[in-house]
Biotite code that builds the C-alpha atoms (Angstrom):
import biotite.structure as struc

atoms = struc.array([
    struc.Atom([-4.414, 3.848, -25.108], chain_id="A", res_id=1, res_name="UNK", atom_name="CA", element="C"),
    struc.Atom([-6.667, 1.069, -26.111], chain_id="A", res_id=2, res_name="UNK", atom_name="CA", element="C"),
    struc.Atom([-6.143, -2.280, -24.739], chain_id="A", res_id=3, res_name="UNK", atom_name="CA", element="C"),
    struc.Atom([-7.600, -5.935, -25.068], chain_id="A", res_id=4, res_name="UNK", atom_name="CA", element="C"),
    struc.Atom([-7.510, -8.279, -22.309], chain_id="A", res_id=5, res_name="UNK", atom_name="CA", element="C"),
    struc.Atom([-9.517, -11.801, -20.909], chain_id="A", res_id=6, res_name="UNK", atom_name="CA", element="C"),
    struc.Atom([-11.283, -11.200, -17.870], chain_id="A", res_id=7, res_name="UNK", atom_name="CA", element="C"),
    struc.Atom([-12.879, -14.181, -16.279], chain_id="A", res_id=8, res_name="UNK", atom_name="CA", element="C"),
    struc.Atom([-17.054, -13.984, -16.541], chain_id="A", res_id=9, res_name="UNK", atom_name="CA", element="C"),
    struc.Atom([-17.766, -13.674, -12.772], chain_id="A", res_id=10, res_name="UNK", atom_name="CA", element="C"),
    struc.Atom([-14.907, -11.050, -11.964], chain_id="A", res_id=11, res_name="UNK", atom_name="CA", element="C"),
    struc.Atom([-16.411, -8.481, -15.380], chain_id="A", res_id=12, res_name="UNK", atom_name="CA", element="C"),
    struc.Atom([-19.512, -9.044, -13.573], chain_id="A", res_id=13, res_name="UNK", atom_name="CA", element="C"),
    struc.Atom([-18.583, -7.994, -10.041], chain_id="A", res_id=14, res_name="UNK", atom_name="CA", element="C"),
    struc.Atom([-16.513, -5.369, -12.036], chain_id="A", res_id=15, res_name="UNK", atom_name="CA", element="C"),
    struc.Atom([-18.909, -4.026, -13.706], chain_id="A", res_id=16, res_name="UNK", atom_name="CA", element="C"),
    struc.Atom([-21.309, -3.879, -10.371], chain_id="A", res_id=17, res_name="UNK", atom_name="CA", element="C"),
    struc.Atom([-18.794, -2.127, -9.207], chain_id="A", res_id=18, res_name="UNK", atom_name="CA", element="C"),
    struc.Atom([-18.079, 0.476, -11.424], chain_id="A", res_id=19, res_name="UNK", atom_name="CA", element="C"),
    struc.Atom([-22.129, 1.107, -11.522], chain_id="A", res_id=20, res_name="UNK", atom_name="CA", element="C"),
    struc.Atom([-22.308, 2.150, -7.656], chain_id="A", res_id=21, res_name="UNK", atom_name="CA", element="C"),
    struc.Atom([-19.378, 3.833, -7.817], chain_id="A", res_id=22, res_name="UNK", atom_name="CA", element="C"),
    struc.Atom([-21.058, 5.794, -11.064], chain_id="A", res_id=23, res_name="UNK", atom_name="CA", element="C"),
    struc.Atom([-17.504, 5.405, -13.394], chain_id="A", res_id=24, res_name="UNK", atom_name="CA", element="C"),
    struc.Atom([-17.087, 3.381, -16.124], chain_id="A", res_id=25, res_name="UNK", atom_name="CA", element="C"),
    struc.Atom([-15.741, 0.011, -16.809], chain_id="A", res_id=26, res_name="UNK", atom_name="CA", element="C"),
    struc.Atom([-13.086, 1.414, -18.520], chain_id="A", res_id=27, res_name="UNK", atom_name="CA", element="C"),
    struc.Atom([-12.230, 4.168, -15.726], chain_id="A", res_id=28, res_name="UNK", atom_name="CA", element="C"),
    struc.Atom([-12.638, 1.143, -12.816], chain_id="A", res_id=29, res_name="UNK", atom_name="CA", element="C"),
    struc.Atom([-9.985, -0.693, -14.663], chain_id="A", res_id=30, res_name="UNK", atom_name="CA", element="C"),
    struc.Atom([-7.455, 2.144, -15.147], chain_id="A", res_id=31, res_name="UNK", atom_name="CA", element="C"),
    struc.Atom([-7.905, 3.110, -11.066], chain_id="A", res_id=32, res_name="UNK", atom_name="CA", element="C"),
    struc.Atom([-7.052, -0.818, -10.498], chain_id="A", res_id=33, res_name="UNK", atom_name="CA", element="C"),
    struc.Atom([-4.283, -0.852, -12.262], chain_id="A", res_id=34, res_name="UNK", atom_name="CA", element="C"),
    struc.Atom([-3.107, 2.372, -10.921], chain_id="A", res_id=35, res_name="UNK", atom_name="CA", element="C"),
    struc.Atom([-3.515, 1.270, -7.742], chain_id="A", res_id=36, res_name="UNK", atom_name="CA", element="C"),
    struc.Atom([-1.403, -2.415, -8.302], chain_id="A", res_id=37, res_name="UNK", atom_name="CA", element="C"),
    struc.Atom([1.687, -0.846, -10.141], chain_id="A", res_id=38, res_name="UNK", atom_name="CA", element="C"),
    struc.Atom([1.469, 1.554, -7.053], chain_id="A", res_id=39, res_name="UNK", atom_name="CA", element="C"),
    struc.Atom([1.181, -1.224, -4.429], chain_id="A", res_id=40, res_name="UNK", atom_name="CA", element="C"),
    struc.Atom([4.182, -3.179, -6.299], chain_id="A", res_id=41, res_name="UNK", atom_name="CA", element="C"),
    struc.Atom([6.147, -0.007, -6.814], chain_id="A", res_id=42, res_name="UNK", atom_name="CA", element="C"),
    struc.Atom([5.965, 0.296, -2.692], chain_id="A", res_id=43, res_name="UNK", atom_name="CA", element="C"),
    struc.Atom([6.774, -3.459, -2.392], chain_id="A", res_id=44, res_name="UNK", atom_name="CA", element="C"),
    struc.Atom([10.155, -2.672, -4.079], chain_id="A", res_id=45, res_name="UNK", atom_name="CA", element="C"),
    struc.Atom([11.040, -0.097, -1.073], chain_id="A", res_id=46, res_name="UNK", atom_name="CA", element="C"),
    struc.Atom([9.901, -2.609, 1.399], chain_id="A", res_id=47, res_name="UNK", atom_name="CA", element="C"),
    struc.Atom([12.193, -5.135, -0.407], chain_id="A", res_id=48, res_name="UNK", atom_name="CA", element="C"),
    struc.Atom([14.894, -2.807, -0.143], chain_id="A", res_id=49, res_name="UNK", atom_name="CA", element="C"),
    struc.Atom([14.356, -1.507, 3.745], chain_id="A", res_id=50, res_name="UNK", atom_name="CA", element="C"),
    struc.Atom([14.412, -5.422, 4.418], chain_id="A", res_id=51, res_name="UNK", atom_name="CA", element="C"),
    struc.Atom([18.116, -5.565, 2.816], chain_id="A", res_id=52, res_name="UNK", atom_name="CA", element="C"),
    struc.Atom([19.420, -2.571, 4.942], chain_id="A", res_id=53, res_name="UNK", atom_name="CA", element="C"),
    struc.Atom([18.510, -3.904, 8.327], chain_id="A", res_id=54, res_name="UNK", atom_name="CA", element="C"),
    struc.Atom([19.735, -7.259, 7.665], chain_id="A", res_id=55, res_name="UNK", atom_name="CA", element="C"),
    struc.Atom([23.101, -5.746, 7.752], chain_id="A", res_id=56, res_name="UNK", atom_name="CA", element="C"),
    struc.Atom([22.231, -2.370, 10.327], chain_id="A", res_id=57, res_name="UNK", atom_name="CA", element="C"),
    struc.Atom([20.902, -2.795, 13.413], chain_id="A", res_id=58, res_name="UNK", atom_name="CA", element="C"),
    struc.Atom([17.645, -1.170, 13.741], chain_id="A", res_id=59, res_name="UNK", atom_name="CA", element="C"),
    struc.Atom([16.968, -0.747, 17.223], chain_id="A", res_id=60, res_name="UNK", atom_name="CA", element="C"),
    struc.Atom([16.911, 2.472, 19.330], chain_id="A", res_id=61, res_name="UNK", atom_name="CA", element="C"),
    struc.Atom([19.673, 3.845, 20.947], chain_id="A", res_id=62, res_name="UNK", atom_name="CA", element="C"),
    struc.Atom([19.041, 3.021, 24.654], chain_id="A", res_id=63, res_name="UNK", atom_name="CA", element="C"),
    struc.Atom([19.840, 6.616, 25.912], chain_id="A", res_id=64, res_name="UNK", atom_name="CA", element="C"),
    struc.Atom([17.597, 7.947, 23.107], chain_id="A", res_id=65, res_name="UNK", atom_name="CA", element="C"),
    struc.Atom([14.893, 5.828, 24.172], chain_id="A", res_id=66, res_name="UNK", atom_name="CA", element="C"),
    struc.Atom([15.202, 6.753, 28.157], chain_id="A", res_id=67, res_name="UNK", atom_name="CA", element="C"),
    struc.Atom([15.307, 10.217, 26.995], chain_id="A", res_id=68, res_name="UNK", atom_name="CA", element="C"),
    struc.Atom([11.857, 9.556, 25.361], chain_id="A", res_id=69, res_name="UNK", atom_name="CA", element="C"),
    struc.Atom([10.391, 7.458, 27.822], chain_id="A", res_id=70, res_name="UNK", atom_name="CA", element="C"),
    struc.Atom([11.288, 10.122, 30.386], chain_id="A", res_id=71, res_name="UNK", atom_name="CA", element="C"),
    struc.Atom([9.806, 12.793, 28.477], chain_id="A", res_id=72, res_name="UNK", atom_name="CA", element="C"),
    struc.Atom([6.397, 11.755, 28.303], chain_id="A", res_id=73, res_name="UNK", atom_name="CA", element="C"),
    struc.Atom([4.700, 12.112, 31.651], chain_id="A", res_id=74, res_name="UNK", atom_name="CA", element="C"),
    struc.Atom([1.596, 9.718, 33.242], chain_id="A", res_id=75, res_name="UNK", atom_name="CA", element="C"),
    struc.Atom([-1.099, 12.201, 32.092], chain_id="A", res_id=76, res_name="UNK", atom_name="CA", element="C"),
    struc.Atom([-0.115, 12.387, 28.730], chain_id="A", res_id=77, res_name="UNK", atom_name="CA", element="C"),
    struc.Atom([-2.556, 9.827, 27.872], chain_id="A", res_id=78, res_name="UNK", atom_name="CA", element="C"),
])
């Protein structure tokens, strides 16, 4: 789909810099940006959501679980 939008001067220059080393297009550089925003915004959602749960659940280990585990892993392990 064609699209118009206002980019400021300096960023279409960086942009387009950009695009040139990475041998795509202006048009492909923009598309993988906005990909990759809607992605990072989709993921901020779950984050936003995670937050909500363990404001109301507690979120830490249970202690025997975590002895278990501590126990398990021996001083050469690394």
């Amino acid at each position: 789909m064609r699209t118009e939008v206002s980019i400021p001067d300096d960023v279409l220059r960086k942009a387009d810099a950009l695009a040139r080393s990475m041998g795509i297009s202006r048009s492909e550089l923009c598309a993988r940006a906005l990909a990759s925003f809607v992605v990072e915004h989709d993921n901020a959602g779950v984050t936003e959501q995670l937050n909500k749960v363990y404001l109301k659940k507690e979120s830490k280990l249970d202690p025997v679980l975590e002895k278990m585990q501590f126990m398990s892993v021996s001083d050469n392990d690394g």
